[in-house]
PASEBA-1860 file (N, C-alpha, C; in nm, 3 decimals):
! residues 66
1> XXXXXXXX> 0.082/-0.119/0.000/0.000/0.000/0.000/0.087/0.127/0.000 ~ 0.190/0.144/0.093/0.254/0.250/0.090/0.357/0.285/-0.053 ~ 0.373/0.131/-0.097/0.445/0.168/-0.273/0.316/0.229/-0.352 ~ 0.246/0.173/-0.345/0.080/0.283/-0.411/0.094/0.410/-0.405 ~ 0.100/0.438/-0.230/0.111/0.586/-0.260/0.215/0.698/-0.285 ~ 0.320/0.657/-0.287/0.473/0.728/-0.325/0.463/0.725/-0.438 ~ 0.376/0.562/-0.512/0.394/0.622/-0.675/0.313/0.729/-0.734 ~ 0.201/0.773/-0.653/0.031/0.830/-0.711/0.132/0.927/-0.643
9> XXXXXXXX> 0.189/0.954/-0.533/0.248/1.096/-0.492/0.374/1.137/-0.624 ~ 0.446/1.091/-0.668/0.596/1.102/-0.762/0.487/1.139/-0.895 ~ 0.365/1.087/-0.960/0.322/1.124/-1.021/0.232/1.260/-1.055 ~ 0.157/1.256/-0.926/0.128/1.409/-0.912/0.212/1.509/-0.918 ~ 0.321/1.495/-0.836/0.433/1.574/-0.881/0.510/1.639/-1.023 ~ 0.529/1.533/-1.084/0.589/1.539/-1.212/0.449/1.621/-1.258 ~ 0.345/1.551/-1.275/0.244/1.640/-1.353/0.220/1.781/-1.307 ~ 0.222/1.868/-1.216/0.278/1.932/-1.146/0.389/2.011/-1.206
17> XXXXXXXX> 0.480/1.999/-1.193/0.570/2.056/-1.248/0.641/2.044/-1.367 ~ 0.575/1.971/-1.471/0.553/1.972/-1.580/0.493/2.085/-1.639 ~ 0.336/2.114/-1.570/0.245/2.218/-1.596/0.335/2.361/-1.587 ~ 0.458/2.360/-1.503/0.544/2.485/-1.492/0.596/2.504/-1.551 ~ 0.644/2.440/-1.710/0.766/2.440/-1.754/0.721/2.578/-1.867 ~ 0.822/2.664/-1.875/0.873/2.728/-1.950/0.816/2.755/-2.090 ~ 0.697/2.812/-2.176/0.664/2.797/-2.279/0.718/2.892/-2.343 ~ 0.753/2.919/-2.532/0.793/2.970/-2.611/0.721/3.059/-2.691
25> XXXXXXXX> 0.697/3.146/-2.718/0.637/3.222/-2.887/0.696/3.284/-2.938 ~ 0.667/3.261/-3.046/0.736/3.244/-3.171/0.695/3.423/-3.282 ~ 0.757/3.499/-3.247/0.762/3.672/-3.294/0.847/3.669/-3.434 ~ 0.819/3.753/-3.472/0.875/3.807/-3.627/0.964/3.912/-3.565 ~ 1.072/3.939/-3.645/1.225/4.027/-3.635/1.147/4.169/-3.679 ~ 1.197/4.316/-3.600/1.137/4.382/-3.622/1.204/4.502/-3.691 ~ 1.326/4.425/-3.709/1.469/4.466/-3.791/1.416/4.518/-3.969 ~ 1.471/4.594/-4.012/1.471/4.638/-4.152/1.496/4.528/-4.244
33> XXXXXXXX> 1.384/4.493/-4.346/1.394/4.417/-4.414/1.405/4.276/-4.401 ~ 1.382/4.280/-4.273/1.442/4.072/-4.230/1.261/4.035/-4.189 ~ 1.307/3.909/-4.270/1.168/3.844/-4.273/1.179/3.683/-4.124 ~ 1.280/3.736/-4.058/1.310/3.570/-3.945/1.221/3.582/-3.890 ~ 1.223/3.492/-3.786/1.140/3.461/-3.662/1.219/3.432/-3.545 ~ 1.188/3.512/-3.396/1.238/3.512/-3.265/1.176/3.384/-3.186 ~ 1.251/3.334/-3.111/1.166/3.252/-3.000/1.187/3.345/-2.893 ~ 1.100/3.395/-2.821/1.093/3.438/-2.675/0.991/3.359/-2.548
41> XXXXXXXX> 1.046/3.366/-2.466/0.983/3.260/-2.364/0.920/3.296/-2.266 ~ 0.804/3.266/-2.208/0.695/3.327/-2.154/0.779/3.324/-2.027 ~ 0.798/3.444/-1.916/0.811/3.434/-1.807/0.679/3.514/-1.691 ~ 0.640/3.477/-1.589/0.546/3.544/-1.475/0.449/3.592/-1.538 ~ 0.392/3.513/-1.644/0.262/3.531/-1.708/0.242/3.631/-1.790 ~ 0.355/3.633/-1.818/0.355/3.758/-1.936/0.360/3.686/-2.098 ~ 0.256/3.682/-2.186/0.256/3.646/-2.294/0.286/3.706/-2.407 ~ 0.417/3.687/-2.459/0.421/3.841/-2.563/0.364/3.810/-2.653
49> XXXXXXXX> 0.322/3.947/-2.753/0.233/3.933/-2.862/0.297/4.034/-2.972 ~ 0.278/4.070/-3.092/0.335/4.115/-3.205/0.348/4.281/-3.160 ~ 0.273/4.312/-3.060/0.302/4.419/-3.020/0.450/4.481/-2.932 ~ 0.496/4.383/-2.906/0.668/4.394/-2.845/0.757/4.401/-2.936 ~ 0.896/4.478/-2.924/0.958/4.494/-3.042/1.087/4.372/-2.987 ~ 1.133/4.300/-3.094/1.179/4.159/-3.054/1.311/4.173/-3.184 ~ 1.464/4.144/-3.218/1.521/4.176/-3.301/1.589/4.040/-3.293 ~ 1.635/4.025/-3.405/1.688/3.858/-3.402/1.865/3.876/-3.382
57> XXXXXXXX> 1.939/3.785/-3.334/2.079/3.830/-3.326/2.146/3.917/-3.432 ~ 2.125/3.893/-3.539/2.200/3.972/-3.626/2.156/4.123/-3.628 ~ 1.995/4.128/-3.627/1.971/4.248/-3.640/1.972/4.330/-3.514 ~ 1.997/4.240/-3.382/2.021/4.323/-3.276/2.193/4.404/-3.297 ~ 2.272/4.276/-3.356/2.381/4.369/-3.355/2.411/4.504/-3.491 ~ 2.374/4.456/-3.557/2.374/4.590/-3.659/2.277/4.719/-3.637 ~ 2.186/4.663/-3.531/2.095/4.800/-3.536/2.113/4.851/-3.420 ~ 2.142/4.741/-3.308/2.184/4.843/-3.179/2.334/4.846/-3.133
65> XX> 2.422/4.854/-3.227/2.576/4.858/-3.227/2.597/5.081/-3.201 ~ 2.515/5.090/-3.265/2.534/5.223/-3.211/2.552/5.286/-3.084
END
């Protein structure tokens, strides 16, 4: 009985903190002329949306090298 419940407990768990993990969306570069796509990752419930300005490595360094 008590292996029953350590396993129904180890499983709740995992499902659990599974539900926490880290999700991604997927933004367009807001760089001149570049047609890429950003991954940015949802943190404290903040969901970004096309309204954030998001620049992909290259175009972060050529546009904010200034």
């Amino acid at each position: 009985m008590k292996k029953l419940l350590v396993f129904v407990t180890v499983i709740v768990i995992v499902l659990c903190l599974s539900a926490c993990a880290n999700e991604t969306v997927t933004l367009h570069c807001d760089g001149a002329n570049c047609n890429k796509t950003v991954s940015v990752k949802v943190t404290d419930g903040e969901k970004p949306d096309e309204s954030w300005v998001v620049f992909c490595d290259s175009c972060a360094k050529n546009d904010l090298a200034d």
